[in-house]
N, C-alpha and C positions, 0 to 999 in steps of 0.2 A: 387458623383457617376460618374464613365466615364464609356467609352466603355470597355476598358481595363478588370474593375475589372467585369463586368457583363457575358464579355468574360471568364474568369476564371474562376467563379461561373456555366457558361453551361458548360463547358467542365469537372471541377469535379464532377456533377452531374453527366454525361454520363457516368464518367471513373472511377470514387470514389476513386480516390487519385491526390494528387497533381502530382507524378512522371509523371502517364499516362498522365494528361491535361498539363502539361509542355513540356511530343515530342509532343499530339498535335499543341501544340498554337505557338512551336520552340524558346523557353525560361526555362530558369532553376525553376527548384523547390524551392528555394526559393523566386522566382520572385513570381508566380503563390503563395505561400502563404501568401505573403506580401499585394498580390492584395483582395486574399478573406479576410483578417485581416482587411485591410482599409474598404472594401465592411461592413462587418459585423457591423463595429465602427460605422462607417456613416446610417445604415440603424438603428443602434440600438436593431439587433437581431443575435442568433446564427443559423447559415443554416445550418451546418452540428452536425455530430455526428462523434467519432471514434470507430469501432466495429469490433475489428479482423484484425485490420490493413487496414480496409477498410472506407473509409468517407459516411457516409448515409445521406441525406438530412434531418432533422426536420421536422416538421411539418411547419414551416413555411418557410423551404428552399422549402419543397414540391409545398406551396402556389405560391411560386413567379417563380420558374426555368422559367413555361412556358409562362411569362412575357417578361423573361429575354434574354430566345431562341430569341423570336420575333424580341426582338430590335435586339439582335445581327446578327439575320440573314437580317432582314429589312439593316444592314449597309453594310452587307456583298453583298446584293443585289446595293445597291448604288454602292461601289466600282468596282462592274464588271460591270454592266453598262455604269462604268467612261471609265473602262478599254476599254472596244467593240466601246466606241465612239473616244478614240484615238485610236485605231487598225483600224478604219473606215477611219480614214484620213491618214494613210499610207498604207491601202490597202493587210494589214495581215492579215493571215486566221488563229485563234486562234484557238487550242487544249488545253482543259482541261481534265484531266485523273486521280484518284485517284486509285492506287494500294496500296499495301502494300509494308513494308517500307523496306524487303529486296529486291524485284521488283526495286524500286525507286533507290537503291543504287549496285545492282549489274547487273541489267538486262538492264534500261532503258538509261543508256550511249550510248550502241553498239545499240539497235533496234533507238534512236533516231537519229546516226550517217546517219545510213542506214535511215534511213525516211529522213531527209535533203538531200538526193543526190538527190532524184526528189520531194523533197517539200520545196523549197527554201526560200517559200512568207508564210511560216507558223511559227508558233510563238508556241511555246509548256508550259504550264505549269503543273507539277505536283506536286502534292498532295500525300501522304500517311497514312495509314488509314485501320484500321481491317474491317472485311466486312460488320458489321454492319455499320461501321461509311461513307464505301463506300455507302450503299445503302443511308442515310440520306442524303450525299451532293448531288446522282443524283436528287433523291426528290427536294430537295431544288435551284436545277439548280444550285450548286457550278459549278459541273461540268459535262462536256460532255459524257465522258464515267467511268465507273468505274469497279473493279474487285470485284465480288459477291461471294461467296459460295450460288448455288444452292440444291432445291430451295429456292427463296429468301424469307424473313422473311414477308418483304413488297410486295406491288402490282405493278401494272404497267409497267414492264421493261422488252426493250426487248433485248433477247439474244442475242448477235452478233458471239459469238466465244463459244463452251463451253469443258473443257478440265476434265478430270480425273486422280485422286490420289488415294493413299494410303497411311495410314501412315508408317511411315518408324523410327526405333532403329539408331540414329548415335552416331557416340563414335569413339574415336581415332582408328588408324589402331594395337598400340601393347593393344587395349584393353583385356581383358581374351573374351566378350562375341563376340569379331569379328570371333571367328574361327567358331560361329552357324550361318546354313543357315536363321534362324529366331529367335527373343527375344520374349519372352511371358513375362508376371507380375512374372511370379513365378521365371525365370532367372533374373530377376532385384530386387527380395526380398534383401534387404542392399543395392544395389549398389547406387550411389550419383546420383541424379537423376537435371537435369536441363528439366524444364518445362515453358510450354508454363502458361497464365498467367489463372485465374480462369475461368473467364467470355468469354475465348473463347470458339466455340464449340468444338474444335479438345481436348482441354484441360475435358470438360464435360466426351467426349466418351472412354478417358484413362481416367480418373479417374471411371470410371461405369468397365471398365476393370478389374482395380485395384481390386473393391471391388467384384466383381462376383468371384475373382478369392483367394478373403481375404487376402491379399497380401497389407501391407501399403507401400506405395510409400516415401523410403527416398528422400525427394525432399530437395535440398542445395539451390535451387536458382528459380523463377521465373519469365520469361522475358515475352515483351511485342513485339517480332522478332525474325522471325527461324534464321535471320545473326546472333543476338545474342544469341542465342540456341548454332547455330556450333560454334561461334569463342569459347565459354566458353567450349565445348565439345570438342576442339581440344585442350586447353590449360588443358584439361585432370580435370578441375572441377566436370565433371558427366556427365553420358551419356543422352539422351536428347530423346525423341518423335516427331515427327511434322511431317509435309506433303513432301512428295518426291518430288510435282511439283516444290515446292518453296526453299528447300535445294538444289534442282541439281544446284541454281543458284548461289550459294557460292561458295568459295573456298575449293572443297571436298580432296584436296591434300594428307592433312594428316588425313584424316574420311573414314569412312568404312559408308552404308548403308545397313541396313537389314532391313527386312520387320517384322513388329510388326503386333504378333498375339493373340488373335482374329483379326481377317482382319477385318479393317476402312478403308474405301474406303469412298469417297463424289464425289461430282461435282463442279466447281467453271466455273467462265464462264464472258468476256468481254462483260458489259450491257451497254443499253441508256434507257435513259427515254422513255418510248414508245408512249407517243402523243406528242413528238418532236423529229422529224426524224432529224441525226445526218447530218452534212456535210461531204463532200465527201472527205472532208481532215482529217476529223474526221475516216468515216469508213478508209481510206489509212492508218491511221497511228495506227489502231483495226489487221487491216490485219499484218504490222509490226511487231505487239506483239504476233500474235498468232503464226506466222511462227517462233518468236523465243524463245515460248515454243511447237514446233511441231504443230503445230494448225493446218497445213493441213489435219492431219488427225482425226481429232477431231471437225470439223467445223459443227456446229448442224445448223438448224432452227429457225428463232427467235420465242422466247415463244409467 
Protein backbone atom coordinates (compact mmCIF):
# COMPACT_ATOMS: atom_id res chain seq x y z
CA UNK A 1 0.00 0.00 0.00
CA UNK A 2 1.49 3.66 -0.81
CA UNK A 3 0.55 7.03 -0.92
CA UNK A 4 -0.16 6.96 -4.46
CA UNK A 5 -2.97 4.28 -4.39
CA UNK A 6 -4.84 5.78 -0.97
CA UNK A 7 -4.71 9.00 -2.92
CA UNK A 8 -6.78 7.66 -5.66
CA UNK A 9 -9.13 5.73 -3.48
CA UNK A 10 -10.01 9.55 -1.63
CA UNK A 11 -10.39 11.39 -4.74
CA UNK A 12 -12.87 8.57 -6.40
CA UNK A 13 -14.69 8.52 -3.33
CA UNK A 14 -15.17 12.45 -3.61
CA UNK A 15 -15.78 12.15 -7.31
CA UNK A 16 -17.18 8.64 -8.16
CA UNK A 17 -15.34 8.04 -11.22
CA UNK A 18 -11.95 7.39 -12.18
CA UNK A 19 -12.15 10.33 -15.16
CA UNK A 20 -13.00 13.16 -12.24
CA UNK A 21 -10.16 11.82 -9.74
CA UNK A 22 -7.75 11.69 -12.70
CA UNK A 23 -8.04 15.94 -13.50
CA UNK A 24 -7.95 15.98 -9.91
CA UNK A 25 -4.83 14.23 -9.02
CA UNK A 26 -3.46 15.42 -12.94
CA UNK A 27 -2.88 11.86 -14.18
CA UNK A 28 -4.80 9.60 -16.78
CA UNK A 29 -7.59 7.42 -16.10
CA UNK A 30 -6.04 4.51 -16.52
CA UNK A 31 -3.45 5.42 -14.03
CA UNK A 32 -5.90 6.27 -11.22
CA UNK A 33 -7.49 2.64 -12.15
CA UNK A 34 -4.52 0.61 -11.98
CA UNK A 35 -3.82 2.38 -8.68
CA UNK A 36 -7.34 1.40 -7.05
CA UNK A 37 -6.76 -2.35 -8.79
CA UNK A 38 -3.54 -2.57 -6.79
CA UNK A 39 -5.09 -0.74 -3.69
CA UNK A 40 -8.09 -3.31 -3.69
CA UNK A 41 -5.62 -6.67 -4.38
CA UNK A 42 -3.26 -5.66 -1.61
CA UNK A 43 -6.05 -4.85 0.98
CA UNK A 44 -8.04 -8.00 -0.05
CA UNK A 45 -11.44 -6.08 -0.57
CA UNK A 46 -13.68 -4.53 -3.03
CA UNK A 47 -14.23 -0.45 -2.17
CA UNK A 48 -16.32 0.37 -4.76
CA UNK A 49 -19.42 -0.46 -6.81
CA UNK A 50 -20.51 0.62 -10.38
CA UNK A 51 -24.16 2.03 -10.61
CA UNK A 52 -25.14 4.14 -13.57
CA UNK A 53 -21.86 4.93 -14.48
CA UNK A 54 -21.03 6.14 -11.33
CA UNK A 55 -18.44 4.21 -8.60
CA UNK A 56 -20.13 4.08 -5.00
CA UNK A 57 -18.12 3.08 -2.22
CA UNK A 58 -19.14 -0.53 -0.47
CA UNK A 59 -19.52 -0.86 2.68
CA UNK A 60 -16.24 -1.43 3.34
CA UNK A 61 -14.83 1.37 1.04
CA UNK A 62 -17.30 3.46 3.30
CA UNK A 63 -15.39 1.90 6.35
CA UNK A 64 -11.77 3.02 5.41
CA UNK A 65 -12.09 6.47 3.04
CA UNK A 66 -12.01 8.47 6.33
CA UNK A 67 -8.87 6.59 7.17
CA UNK A 68 -7.48 7.07 4.06
CA UNK A 69 -8.38 11.04 3.71
CA UNK A 70 -6.32 11.35 6.83
CA UNK A 71 -3.20 9.94 5.80
CA UNK A 72 -3.48 11.49 2.56
CA UNK A 73 -3.99 14.81 3.94
CA UNK A 74 -1.55 14.26 7.14
CA UNK A 75 1.23 13.90 3.70
CA UNK A 76 -0.28 16.72 2.10
CA UNK A 77 0.24 18.64 5.17
CA UNK A 78 4.00 17.43 5.42
CA UNK A 79 4.72 18.59 2.01
CA UNK A 80 3.65 22.18 2.34
CA UNK A 81 5.18 22.62 5.37
CA UNK A 82 8.41 21.40 3.42
CA UNK A 83 7.35 23.66 0.97
CA UNK A 84 6.90 27.33 3.60
CA UNK A 85 10.30 26.05 5.07
CA UNK A 86 12.29 26.41 1.75
CA UNK A 87 10.17 29.67 0.71
CA UNK A 88 11.47 30.74 4.28
CA UNK A 89 15.02 30.57 3.18
CA UNK A 90 14.70 32.44 0.18
CA UNK A 91 12.34 34.98 1.47
CA UNK A 92 9.19 34.21 -0.95
CA UNK A 93 5.75 35.24 -0.01
CA UNK A 94 3.68 32.07 -1.31
CA UNK A 95 0.08 32.29 -2.75
CA UNK A 96 -2.10 29.35 -2.77
CA UNK A 97 -5.44 29.76 -4.55
CA UNK A 98 -7.83 26.98 -5.87
CA UNK A 99 -10.50 28.13 -8.63
CA UNK A 100 -11.87 26.36 -10.97
CA UNK A 101 -10.43 24.96 -13.93
CA UNK A 102 -11.64 27.28 -16.58
CA UNK A 103 -10.29 30.33 -14.17
CA UNK A 104 -7.02 28.36 -14.03
CA UNK A 105 -6.67 28.18 -17.71
CA UNK A 106 -8.07 31.25 -19.25
CA UNK A 107 -8.30 33.83 -16.70
CA UNK A 108 -5.24 33.29 -14.22
CA UNK A 109 -2.32 34.00 -17.02
CA UNK A 110 -3.21 37.79 -17.41
CA UNK A 111 -4.46 38.55 -13.50
CA UNK A 112 -1.16 36.67 -12.52
CA UNK A 113 0.98 38.77 -15.21
CA UNK A 114 -0.49 41.88 -13.63
CA UNK A 115 0.04 40.79 -10.07
CA UNK A 116 3.93 40.15 -10.73
CA UNK A 117 4.57 43.70 -11.81
CA UNK A 118 4.41 44.95 -8.19
CA UNK A 119 4.62 41.45 -6.52
CA UNK A 120 7.96 40.27 -7.54
CA UNK A 121 9.10 38.32 -4.17
CA UNK A 122 5.81 36.23 -4.40
CA UNK A 123 5.56 32.77 -5.53
CA UNK A 124 1.89 31.67 -6.76
CA UNK A 125 0.53 28.24 -6.93
CA UNK A 126 -2.79 27.04 -8.22
CA UNK A 127 -4.96 24.52 -7.94
CA UNK A 128 -8.38 23.76 -9.68
CA UNK A 129 -11.28 22.49 -8.23
CA UNK A 130 -15.33 22.63 -8.26
CA UNK A 131 -16.51 24.56 -5.19
CA UNK A 132 -17.07 21.99 -3.09
CA UNK A 133 -13.67 20.68 -3.47
CA UNK A 134 -12.55 24.61 -3.19
CA UNK A 135 -14.05 24.77 0.16
CA UNK A 136 -12.46 21.18 1.49
CA UNK A 137 -8.84 22.41 0.63
CA UNK A 138 -9.47 26.02 2.53
CA UNK A 139 -10.46 23.63 5.43
CA UNK A 140 -7.65 21.69 5.16
CA UNK A 141 -5.29 24.66 4.78
CA UNK A 142 -4.31 23.36 1.13
CA UNK A 143 -4.78 26.53 0.33
CA UNK A 144 -4.90 30.24 1.03
CA UNK A 145 -7.61 31.45 -0.75
CA UNK A 146 -10.38 29.70 -2.74
CA UNK A 147 -13.51 30.28 -5.17
CA UNK A 148 -16.76 29.21 -3.33
CA UNK A 149 -20.36 29.41 -4.58
CA UNK A 150 -22.29 31.12 -1.83
CA UNK A 151 -23.61 30.35 0.48
CA UNK A 152 -21.00 27.88 1.35
CA UNK A 153 -21.98 24.36 2.24
CA UNK A 154 -19.27 24.43 5.16
CA UNK A 155 -18.55 27.03 7.96
CA UNK A 156 -15.98 29.27 8.79
CA UNK A 157 -14.92 31.37 5.76
CA UNK A 158 -14.48 34.54 5.23
CA UNK A 159 -15.61 36.48 2.23
CA UNK A 160 -13.24 38.63 0.61
CA UNK A 161 -14.73 39.46 -2.85
CA UNK A 162 -18.31 38.30 -3.67
CA UNK A 163 -19.59 38.54 -7.45
CA UNK A 164 -22.99 37.56 -9.28
CA UNK A 165 -24.39 35.19 -12.01
CA UNK A 166 -26.78 33.81 -14.02
CA UNK A 167 -27.07 31.05 -15.85
CA UNK A 168 -26.68 31.68 -19.40
CA UNK A 169 -27.92 29.16 -23.06
CA UNK A 170 -24.46 29.13 -25.14
CA UNK A 171 -24.47 27.55 -28.65
CA UNK A 172 -22.74 28.57 -31.82
CA UNK A 173 -23.45 31.97 -33.40
CA UNK A 174 -25.31 30.21 -36.80
CA UNK A 175 -27.28 28.15 -34.09
CA UNK A 176 -31.46 28.27 -34.92
CA UNK A 177 -31.90 29.10 -30.95
CA UNK A 178 -29.23 32.36 -31.25
CA UNK A 179 -31.84 34.59 -32.83
CA UNK A 180 -34.16 34.25 -29.02
CA UNK A 181 -33.61 37.02 -26.58
CA UNK A 182 -33.78 33.84 -24.11
CA UNK A 183 -33.89 29.76 -24.06
CA UNK A 184 -36.36 28.12 -21.89
CA UNK A 185 -36.37 23.86 -21.54
CA UNK A 186 -39.17 23.81 -23.73
CA UNK A 187 -36.95 25.58 -26.75
CA UNK A 188 -34.32 22.94 -26.10
CA UNK A 189 -36.87 19.90 -26.20
CA UNK A 190 -34.56 17.53 -29.02
CA UNK A 191 -31.82 19.92 -29.15
CA UNK A 192 -28.11 17.98 -28.30
CA UNK A 193 -27.58 19.32 -25.19
CA UNK A 194 -23.77 19.40 -23.47
CA UNK A 195 -24.09 19.72 -19.62
CA UNK A 196 -22.31 20.35 -16.92
CA UNK A 197 -21.64 17.07 -14.73
CA UNK A 198 -24.47 15.56 -12.14
CA UNK A 199 -23.21 16.55 -8.91
CA UNK A 200 -22.85 19.99 -9.64
CA UNK A 201 -25.21 22.44 -8.34
CA UNK A 202 -25.70 24.65 -11.51
CA UNK A 203 -26.34 21.03 -13.04
CA UNK A 204 -29.09 20.14 -10.01
CA UNK A 205 -31.06 23.67 -10.78
CA UNK A 206 -31.29 22.81 -14.79
CA UNK A 207 -32.13 19.71 -14.24
CA UNK A 208 -35.39 20.65 -11.57
CA UNK A 209 -35.88 23.14 -14.64
CA UNK A 210 -36.15 20.41 -17.05
CA UNK A 211 -38.67 18.49 -15.07
CA UNK A 212 -40.91 21.48 -13.69
CA UNK A 213 -41.14 22.14 -17.20
CA UNK A 214 -41.52 17.92 -18.37
CA UNK A 215 -39.28 18.51 -21.03
CA UNK A 216 -36.35 15.59 -20.97
CA UNK A 217 -33.05 16.97 -21.65
CA UNK A 218 -31.36 15.44 -24.79
CA UNK A 219 -27.97 15.63 -23.20
CA UNK A 220 -24.97 14.02 -25.71
CA UNK A 221 -22.18 14.80 -23.43
CA UNK A 222 -21.39 15.64 -19.71
CA UNK A 223 -18.42 17.65 -18.76
CA UNK A 224 -16.53 18.36 -15.62
CA UNK A 225 -15.64 22.49 -17.04
CA UNK A 226 -17.63 25.48 -18.67
CA UNK A 227 -14.03 25.67 -21.03
CA UNK A 228 -15.12 22.31 -22.01
CA UNK A 229 -18.84 23.08 -22.20
CA UNK A 230 -18.05 26.06 -24.90
CA UNK A 231 -15.15 24.53 -26.81
CA UNK A 232 -17.61 21.28 -27.53
CA UNK A 233 -20.62 24.12 -28.00
CA UNK A 234 -18.59 25.83 -30.55
CA UNK A 235 -17.46 22.66 -32.36
CA UNK A 236 -21.43 22.75 -32.84
CA UNK A 237 -21.76 19.13 -30.60
CA UNK A 238 -24.87 20.74 -28.38
CA UNK A 239 -25.68 23.56 -27.01
CA UNK A 240 -24.70 23.93 -23.36
CA UNK A 241 -26.10 25.72 -19.87
CA UNK A 242 -23.50 27.09 -17.24
CA UNK A 243 -22.70 30.32 -15.54
CA UNK A 244 -22.13 33.63 -17.45
CA UNK A 245 -19.34 34.74 -14.86
CA UNK A 246 -17.18 31.83 -15.86
CA UNK A 247 -18.02 31.54 -19.73
CA UNK A 248 -17.28 35.42 -20.42
CA UNK A 249 -13.90 33.90 -19.69
CA UNK A 250 -13.40 31.60 -22.81
CA UNK A 251 -13.17 32.18 -25.99
CA UNK A 252 -16.83 33.48 -26.85
CA UNK A 253 -15.81 34.29 -30.67
CA UNK A 254 -17.72 31.91 -32.35
CA UNK A 255 -20.79 31.63 -29.28
CA UNK A 256 -23.64 33.58 -28.75
CA UNK A 257 -24.94 33.86 -24.88
CA UNK A 258 -28.52 34.04 -23.84
CA UNK A 259 -29.95 34.08 -20.69
CA UNK A 260 -31.72 30.65 -19.64
CA UNK A 261 -35.03 30.80 -18.24
CA UNK A 262 -36.41 30.25 -15.43
CA UNK A 263 -33.69 32.73 -14.17
CA UNK A 264 -30.67 30.87 -11.96
CA UNK A 265 -28.99 33.51 -10.63
CA UNK A 266 -26.32 32.31 -7.32
CA UNK A 267 -23.57 33.99 -5.71
CA UNK A 268 -19.83 32.80 -5.72
CA UNK A 269 -17.29 34.88 -4.01
CA UNK A 270 -13.06 34.87 -3.27
CA UNK A 271 -12.84 33.14 0.48
CA UNK A 272 -10.09 32.39 3.32
CA UNK A 273 -10.34 30.58 6.15
CA UNK A 274 -11.66 32.93 8.66
CA UNK A 275 -9.52 32.12 11.82
CA UNK A 276 -6.35 32.58 9.60
CA UNK A 277 -6.23 35.96 8.40
CA UNK A 278 -4.64 35.76 4.88
CA UNK A 279 -1.40 37.78 3.90
CA UNK A 280 -1.18 40.87 2.52
CA UNK A 281 0.14 39.38 -0.70
CA UNK A 282 -2.44 36.97 -0.41
CA UNK A 283 -5.33 39.77 -0.14
CA UNK A 284 -3.05 41.89 -3.32
CA UNK A 285 -3.36 39.06 -5.45
CA UNK A 286 -7.72 38.33 -4.18
CA UNK A 287 -7.98 42.14 -5.18
CA UNK A 288 -6.20 41.08 -8.91
CA UNK A 289 -8.87 38.38 -9.37
CA UNK A 290 -11.69 40.36 -8.46
CA UNK A 291 -10.86 43.39 -10.77
CA UNK A 292 -10.66 40.91 -13.58
CA UNK A 293 -13.83 39.52 -13.14
CA UNK A 294 -15.32 43.36 -12.37
CA UNK A 295 -15.14 42.85 -8.62
CA UNK A 296 -15.04 46.51 -7.95
CA UNK A 297 -18.31 46.50 -8.09
CA UNK A 298 -19.28 43.65 -6.50
CA UNK A 299 -16.95 43.86 -3.52
CA UNK A 300 -19.07 42.67 -0.39
CA UNK A 301 -18.27 42.32 3.30
CA UNK A 302 -16.46 39.57 4.75
CA UNK A 303 -19.12 36.94 6.18
Amino acid sequence: MNFKQLEAFAAISALHTTTAAAQRLGCSQSAVSRLLSQLEEELGLSLFVREQGRLTPTREGNALVQEAETIVEAARCLERHAQQLRLAGTQRKLVRIMVPNTFAQFLLPAVTQQFYESHRDAVLEVFSGTYDVCERALLSREVDLGFVRLPTRLADFSVKWRFESDAVCVMPRTHPLARNETVAPRDLDGVPLVLLWRQSSLRHEVDTAFRTARVLPNVVAEVHSVSVACAMAARGVGASIVSRLIAQCCDMEQLVMRPFVPTITFETGIAALASEPVSGTCDAFAACLAQALDGPRTQGAAA
